[in-house]
N, C-alpha and C positions, 0 to 999 in steps of 0.2 A: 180554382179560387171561388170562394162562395161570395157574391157578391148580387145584392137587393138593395134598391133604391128607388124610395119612392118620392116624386117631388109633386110636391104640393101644388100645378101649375094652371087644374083645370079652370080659374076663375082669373088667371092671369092674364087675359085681353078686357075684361069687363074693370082691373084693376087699373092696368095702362090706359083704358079710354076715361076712367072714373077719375084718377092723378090727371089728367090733363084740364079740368074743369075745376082741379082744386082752386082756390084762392086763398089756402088757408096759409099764413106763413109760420115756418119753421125755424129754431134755434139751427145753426150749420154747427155740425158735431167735428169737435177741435181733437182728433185723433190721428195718432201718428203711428208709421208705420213700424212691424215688429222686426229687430231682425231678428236673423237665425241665429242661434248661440246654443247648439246639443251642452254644451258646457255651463249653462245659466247655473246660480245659485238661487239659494231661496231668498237671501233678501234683495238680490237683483229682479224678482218678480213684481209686476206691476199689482198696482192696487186690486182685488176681487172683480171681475168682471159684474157691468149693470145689468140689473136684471130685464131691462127694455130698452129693444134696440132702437138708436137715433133717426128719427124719423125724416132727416135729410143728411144730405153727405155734400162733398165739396169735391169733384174729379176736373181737376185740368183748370180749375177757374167756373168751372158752371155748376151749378146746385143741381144736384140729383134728389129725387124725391123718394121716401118706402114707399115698390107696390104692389108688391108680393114675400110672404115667407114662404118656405120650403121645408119640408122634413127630407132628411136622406138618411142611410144606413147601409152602411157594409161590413165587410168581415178583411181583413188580411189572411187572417188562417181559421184551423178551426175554434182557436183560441181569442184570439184578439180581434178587435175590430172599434165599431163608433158607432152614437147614433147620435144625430143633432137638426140645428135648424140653422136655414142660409137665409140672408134678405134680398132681397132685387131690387134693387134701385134704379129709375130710371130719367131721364130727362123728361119732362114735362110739355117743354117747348118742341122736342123731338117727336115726342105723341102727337101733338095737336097737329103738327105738319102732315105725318104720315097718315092721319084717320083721316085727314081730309084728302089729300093727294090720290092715296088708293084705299080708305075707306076701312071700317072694323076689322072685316073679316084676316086682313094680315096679319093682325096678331095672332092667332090661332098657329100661321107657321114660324112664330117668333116662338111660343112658347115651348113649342114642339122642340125647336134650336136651344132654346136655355137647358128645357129638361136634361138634352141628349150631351152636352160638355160638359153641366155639372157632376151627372152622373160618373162621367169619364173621369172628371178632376177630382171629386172626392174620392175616387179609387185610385187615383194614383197620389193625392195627398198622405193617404192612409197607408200607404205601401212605400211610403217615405216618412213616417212618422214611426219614431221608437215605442213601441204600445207596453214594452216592458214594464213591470212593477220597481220603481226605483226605492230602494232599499236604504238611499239617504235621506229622503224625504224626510220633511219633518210634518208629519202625518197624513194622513189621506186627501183634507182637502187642497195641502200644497200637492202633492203629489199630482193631483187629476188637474191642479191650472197650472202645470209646469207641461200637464199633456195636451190641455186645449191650446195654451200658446204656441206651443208646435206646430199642432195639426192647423190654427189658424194662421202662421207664417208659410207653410206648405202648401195650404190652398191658395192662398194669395199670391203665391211663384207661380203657381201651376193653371194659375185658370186666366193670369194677365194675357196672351198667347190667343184662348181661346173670344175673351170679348173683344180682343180686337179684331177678330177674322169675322164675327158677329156684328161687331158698332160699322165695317169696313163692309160688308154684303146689306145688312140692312139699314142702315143711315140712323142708326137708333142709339144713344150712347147709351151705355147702361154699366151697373158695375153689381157683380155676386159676391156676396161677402160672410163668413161663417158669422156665427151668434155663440162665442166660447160658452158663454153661461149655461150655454143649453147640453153643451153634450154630454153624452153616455158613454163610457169606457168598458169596453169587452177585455178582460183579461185572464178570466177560466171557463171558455166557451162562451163563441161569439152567436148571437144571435141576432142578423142582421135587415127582421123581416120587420117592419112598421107594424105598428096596432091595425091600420088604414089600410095595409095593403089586403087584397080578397084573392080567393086563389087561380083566380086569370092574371091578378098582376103580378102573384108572385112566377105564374109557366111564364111570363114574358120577361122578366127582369132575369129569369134565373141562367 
């Protein structure tokens, strides 16, 4: 399985210490969960996805703040695949305890840990996501948000699992969440290498 993922993460400690000193305040984004429905219609699909993602979120009762995007990209076969952007949201008040408790440098193995389950869960989202050309569609751009809301219900099954083994090891709540607006749909040869990636990351990813 041919599978390249590049995330975005090398500035995501400087991002976490940066969100902890924010004071800016944020609208809390009124979004609700998708289910799964392989059977959706078209006018069962929600409005166009925003073109900018909400700059805080709401998990459990505490306000998570953006503090990092991510690009990723794989393949399923040599046909299909994704390429898109995820957000990191993270607690604020969680930052500030832990920079000070044991100080910057732990972020660095935080982000190491984000990179290393998204990658995992955007390949197993996408290996659960129909990448097929749907023939009912009523044209191409319903067809491609009939396929991000998928692969955005897939991810969001698939990666609850992993932040909690992460919020539970490093006391950090945080939540990863795709950016449907953003993605790319591979469906006559996948090409799943970032612009970004240089060819030591793709010997390592590959």
């Amino acid at each position: 399985m041919n599978s390249s993922v590049k995330i975005l993460v090398g500035c995501l400690a400087s991002g976490l210490i940066a969100c902890a000193g924010d004071g800016t305040s944020h609208q809390l984004a009124n979004e609700k969960p998708v289910e799964n429905n392989a059977a959706l219609s078209n006018k069962d699909l929600p409005p166009p996805a925003k073109q900018e993602p909400p700059m805080t979120m709401s998990k459990n009762g505490t306000t998570l703040a953006l503090v990092r995007m991510m690009d990723g990209a794989v393949c399923k076969n040599d046909q299909e695949g994704v390429m898109g952007t995820f957000m990191v949201y993270a607690n604020p008040d969680d930052i500030a305890r832990i920079k000070r408790d044991k100080g910057n440098k732990v972020f660095s193995e935080f982000e190491t840990k984000i990179e290393a389950f998204s990658e995992r869960v955007l390949q197993l989202a996408v290996d659960k996501t129909n990448l097929a050309a749907d023939p009912f569609a009523l044209g191409e751009d319903v067809a491609q948000q009939k396929l991000a809301q998928q692969l955005d219900t897939n991810f969001r099954l698939s990666v609850s699992e992993a932040i909690a083994g992460f919020e539970k090891e490093t006391t950090l709540t945080i939540d990863v969440s795709p950016f449907p607006a953003s993605f790319i749909f591979y469906q006559n040869g996948c090409n799943a290498h970032l612009p970004e990636l240089t060819d030591n990351d793709n010997a390592k990813s590959n």
